[in-house]
C-alpha positions as CSV (number, residue, x, y, z in Angstrom):
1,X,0.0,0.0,0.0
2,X,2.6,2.5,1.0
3,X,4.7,1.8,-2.1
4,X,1.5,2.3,-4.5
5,X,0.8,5.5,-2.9
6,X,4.4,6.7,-3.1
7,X,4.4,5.5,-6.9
8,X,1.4,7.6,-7.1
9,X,2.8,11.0,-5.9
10,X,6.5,10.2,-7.4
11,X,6.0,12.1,-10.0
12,X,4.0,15.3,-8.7
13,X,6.8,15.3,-5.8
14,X,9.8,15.1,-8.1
15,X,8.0,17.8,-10.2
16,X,7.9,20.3,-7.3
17,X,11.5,19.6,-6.5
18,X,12.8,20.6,-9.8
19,X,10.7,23.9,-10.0
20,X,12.5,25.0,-6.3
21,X,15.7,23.8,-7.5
22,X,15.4,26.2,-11.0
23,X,13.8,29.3,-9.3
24,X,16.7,28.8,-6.5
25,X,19.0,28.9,-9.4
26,X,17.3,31.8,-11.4
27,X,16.9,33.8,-8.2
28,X,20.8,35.3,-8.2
29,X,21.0,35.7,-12.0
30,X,18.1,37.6,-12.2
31,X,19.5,39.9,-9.6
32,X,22.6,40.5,-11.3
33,X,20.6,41.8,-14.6
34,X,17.9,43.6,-12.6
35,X,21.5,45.6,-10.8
36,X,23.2,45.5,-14.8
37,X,20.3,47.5,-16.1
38,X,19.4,50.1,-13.3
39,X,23.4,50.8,-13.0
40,X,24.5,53.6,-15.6
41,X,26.9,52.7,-18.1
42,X,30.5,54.5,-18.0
43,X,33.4,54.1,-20.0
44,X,37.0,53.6,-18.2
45,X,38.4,57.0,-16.7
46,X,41.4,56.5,-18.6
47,X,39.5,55.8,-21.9
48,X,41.0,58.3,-24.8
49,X,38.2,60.9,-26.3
50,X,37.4,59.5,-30.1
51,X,39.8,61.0,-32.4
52,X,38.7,63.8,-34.1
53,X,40.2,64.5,-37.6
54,X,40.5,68.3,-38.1
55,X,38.6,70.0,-40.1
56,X,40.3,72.0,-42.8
57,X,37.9,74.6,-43.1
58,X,38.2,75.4,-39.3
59,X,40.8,77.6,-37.3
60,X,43.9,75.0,-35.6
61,X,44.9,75.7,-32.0
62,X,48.0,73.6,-31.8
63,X,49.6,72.9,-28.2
64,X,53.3,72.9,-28.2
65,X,55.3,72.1,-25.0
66,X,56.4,69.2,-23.0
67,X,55.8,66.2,-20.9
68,X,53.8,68.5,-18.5
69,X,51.0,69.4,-21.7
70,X,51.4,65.8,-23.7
71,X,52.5,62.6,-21.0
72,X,49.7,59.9,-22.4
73,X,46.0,58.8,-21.1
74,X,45.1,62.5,-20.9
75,X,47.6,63.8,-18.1
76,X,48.8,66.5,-20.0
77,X,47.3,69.8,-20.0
78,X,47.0,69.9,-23.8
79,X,44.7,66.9,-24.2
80,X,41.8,67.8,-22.1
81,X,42.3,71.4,-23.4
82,X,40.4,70.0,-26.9
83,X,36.9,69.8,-24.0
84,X,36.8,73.4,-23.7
85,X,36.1,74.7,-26.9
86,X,33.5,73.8,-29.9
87,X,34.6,71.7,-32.2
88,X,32.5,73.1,-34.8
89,X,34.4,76.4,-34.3
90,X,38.3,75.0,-33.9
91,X,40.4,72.0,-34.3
92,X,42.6,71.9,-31.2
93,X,45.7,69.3,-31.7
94,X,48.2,68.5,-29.4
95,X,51.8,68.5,-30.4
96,X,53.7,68.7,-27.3
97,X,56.5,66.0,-26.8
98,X,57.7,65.0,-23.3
99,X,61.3,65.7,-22.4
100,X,61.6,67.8,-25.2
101,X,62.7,71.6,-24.9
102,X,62.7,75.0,-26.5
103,X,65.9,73.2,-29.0
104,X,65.3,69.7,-29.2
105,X,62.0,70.2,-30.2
106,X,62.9,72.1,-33.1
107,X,65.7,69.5,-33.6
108,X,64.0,66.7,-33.7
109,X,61.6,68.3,-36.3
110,X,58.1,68.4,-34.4
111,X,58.2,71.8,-35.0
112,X,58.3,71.4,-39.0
113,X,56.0,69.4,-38.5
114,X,53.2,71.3,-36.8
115,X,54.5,74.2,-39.8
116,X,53.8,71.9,-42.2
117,X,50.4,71.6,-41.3
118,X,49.8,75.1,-40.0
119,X,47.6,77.9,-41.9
120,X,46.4,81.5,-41.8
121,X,43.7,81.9,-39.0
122,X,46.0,79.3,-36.7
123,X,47.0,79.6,-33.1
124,X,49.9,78.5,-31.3
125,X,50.4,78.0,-27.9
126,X,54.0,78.3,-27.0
127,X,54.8,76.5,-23.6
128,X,58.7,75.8,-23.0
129,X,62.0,76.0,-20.5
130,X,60.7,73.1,-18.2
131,X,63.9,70.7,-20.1
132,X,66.2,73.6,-21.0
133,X,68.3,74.4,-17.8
134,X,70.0,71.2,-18.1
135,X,74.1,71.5,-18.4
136,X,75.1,71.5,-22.3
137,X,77.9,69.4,-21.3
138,X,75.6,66.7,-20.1
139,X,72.7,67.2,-22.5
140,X,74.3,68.1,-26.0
141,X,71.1,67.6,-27.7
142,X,68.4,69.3,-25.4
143,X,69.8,72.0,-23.1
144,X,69.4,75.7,-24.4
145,X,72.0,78.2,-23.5
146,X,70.4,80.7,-20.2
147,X,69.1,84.1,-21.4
148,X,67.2,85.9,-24.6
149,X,70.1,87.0,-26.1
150,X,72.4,85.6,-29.5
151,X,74.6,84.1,-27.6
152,X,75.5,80.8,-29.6
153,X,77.7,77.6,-29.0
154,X,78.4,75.0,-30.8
155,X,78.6,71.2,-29.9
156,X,78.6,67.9,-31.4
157,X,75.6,65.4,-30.9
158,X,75.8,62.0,-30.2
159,X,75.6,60.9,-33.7
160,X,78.4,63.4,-34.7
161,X,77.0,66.0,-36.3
162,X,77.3,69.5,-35.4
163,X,74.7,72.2,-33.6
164,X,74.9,75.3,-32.8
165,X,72.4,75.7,-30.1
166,X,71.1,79.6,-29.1
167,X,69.7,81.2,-26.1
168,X,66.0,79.8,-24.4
169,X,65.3,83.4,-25.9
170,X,66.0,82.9,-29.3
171,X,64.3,79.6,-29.6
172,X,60.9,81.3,-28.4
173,X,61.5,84.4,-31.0
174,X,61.9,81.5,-33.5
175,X,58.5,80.0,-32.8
176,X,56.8,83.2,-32.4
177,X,58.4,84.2,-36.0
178,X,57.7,81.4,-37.7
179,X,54.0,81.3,-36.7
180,X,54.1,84.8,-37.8
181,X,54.7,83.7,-41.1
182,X,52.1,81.0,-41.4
183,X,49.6,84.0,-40.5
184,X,49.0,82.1,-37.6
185,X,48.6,84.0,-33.6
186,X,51.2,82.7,-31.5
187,X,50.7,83.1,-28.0
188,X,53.6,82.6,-25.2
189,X,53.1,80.5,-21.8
190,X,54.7,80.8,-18.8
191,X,55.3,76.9,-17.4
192,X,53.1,74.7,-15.5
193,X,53.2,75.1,-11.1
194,X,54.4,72.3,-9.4
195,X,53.5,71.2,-6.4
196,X,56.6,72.4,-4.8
197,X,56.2,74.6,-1.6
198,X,57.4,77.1,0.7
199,X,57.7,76.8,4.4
200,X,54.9,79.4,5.3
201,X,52.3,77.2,2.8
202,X,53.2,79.4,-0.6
203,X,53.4,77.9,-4.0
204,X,56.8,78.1,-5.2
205,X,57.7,79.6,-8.4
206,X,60.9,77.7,-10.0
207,X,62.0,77.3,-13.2
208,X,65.0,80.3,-12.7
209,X,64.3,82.6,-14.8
210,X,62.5,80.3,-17.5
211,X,58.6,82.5,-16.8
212,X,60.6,85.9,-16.8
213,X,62.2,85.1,-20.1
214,X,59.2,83.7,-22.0
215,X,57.6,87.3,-20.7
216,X,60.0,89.5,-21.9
217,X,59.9,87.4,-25.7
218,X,56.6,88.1,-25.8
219,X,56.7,91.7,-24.7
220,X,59.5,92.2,-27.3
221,X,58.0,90.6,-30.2
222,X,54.2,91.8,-29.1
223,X,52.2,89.1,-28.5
224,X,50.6,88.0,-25.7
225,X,51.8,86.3,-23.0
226,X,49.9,84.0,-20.5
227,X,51.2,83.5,-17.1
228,X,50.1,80.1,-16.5
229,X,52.6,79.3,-13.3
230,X,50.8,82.1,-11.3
231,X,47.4,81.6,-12.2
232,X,48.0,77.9,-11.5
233,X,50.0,78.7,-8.6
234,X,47.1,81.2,-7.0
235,X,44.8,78.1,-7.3
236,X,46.9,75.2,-5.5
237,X,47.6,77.9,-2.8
238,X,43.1,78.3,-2.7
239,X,43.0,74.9,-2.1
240,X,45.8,74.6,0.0
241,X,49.2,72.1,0.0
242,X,47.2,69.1,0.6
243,X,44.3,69.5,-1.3
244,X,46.7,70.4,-4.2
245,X,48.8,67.4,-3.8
246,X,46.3,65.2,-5.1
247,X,46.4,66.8,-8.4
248,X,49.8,65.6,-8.9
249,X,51.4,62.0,-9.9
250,X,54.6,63.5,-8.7
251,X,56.3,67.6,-8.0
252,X,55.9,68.2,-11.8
253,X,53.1,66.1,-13.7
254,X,49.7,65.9,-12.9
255,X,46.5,63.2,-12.3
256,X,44.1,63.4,-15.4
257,X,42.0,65.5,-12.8
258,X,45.4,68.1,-12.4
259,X,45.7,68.0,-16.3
260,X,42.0,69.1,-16.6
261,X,42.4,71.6,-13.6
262,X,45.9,73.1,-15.5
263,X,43.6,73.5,-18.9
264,X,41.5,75.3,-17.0
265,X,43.8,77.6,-15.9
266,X,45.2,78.2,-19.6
267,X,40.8,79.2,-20.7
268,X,40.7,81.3,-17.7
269,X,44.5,83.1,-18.7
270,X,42.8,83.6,-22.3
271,X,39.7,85.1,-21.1
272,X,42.1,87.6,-18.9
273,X,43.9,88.3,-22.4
274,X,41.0,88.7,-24.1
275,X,41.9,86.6,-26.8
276,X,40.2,85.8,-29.6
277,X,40.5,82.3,-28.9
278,X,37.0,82.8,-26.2
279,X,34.7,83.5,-29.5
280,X,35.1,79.2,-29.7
281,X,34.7,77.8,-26.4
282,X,32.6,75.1,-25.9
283,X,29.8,75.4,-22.5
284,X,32.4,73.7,-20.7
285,X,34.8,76.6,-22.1
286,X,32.7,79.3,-21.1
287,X,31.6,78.1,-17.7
288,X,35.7,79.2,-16.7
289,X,36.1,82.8,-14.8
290,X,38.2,84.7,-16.2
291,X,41.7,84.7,-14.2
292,X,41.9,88.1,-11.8
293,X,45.6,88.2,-10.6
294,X,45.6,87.8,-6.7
295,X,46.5,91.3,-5.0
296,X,49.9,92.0,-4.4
């Protein structure tokens, strides 16, 4: 009798046992695609912006500079610069080399380059001396002599050949002439801050003499000059030595979030300028205050 009735409900009971056993397996994977769904979709923070082919029709701000503007997966100021203006009104292209100065850049032909490709209605941003200060003796194919005059000395390269290398001073007239010639607007930098700092909780200024320089080349050959170490320096010292640290990977180069602060700082110096680079900012572009020096 008992095994009749348990032939009887075998299959009803086996039934009900497979139904629990599939919802207990369903349960957790329909969780996980309920959580998929509702949870917003976001691409890697160190994910490259799609490249943009520049449009021939359009003005070209080009970026040249060093490791602290171009130094890969957008921690360079000159790469998130490109999110701050319209790219229906300007092509913005990055052509800053790290380790490169004023000389070697020229010497290693990025400069021809960016000429090559340059046209009337072009701007230039000029941002060098971070790599020049080095001893000739020690780096024949980068260092610049000190100064802004035609001082000249010549030395021989590692591969033999002979250079005759020119002041920090010249190199920057030779960029702002050449751009001149092109019809483009070249516009001089002073160099990135760093998250170097004095004893009473100040921003330092180094460099030497690199900022002053740059200033007087542009004063000299009139064009404008933006003084990016003391705008940037004025905002590390707002959000004071520790705040400002995390903005940097090391006393020189920045986070992708220092990058984006340091272009930033270069819309807010062009806004202080006035330049005519402000008619093609993008909303991000024109949500930047114009830079007001600090008072002295």
């Amino acid at each position: 009798m008992l095994t009749s009735l348990s032939r009887q409900n075998a299959h009803p009971l086996l039934l009900s046992l497979l139904l629990l056993l599939i919802t207990t397996l369903l349960t957790p994977a329909r969780a996980l695609a309920q959580a998929t769904a509702s949870a917003p979709a976001s691409a890697p923070a160190t994910a490259p912006p799609p490249h943009r082919p520049p449009h021939p029709k359009l003005p070209t701000l080009f970026v040249i500079g060093d490791s602290t503007a171009s130094n890969g997966a957008r921690s360079g100021w000159g790469d998130p610069l490109s999110d701050y203006f319209d790219p229906a009104k300007v092509n913005v292209t990055n052509r800053a080399k790290g380790s490169r100065s004023s000389r070697s850049f020229m010497l290693e032909g990025f400069w021809d380059a960016a000429l090559k490709d340059m046209k009337s209605g072009d701007f230039v941003l000029i941002q060098m001396g971070q790599n020049d200060g080095r001893p000739l003796a020690n780096m024949p194919a980068r260092s610049s002599l000190p100064g802004i005059g035609e001082e000249t000395q010549e030395v021989t390269l590692p591969d033999g050949k002979k250079d005759t290398v020119h002041t920090f001073g010249w190199y920057i007239s030779k960029y702002i002439g050449d751009s001149k010639a092109k019809g483009a607007t070249p516009i001089v930098m002073s160099l990135t801050a760093k998250d170097m700092w004095t004893p009473e909780g100040k921003n330092r200024r180094p460099y030497d003499n690199y900022p002053q320089w740059s200033q007087e080349v542009a004063t000299a050959e009139k064009v404008q000059f933006l003084d990016h170490i003391n705008i940037m320096g004025e905002v590390f010292e707002k959000l004071g030595q520790d705040k400002a640290k995390t903005y940097f990977r090391d006393s020189t180069h920045t986070t992708e979030a220092g990058a984006d602060l340091n272009a930033a700082g270069v819309v807010a110096g062009l806004k202080f300028l006035n330049s005519p680079l402000v008619n093609f900012l993008s909303e991000k572009g024109q949500a930047v205050a114009a830079y007001k020096p600090a008072p002295k």
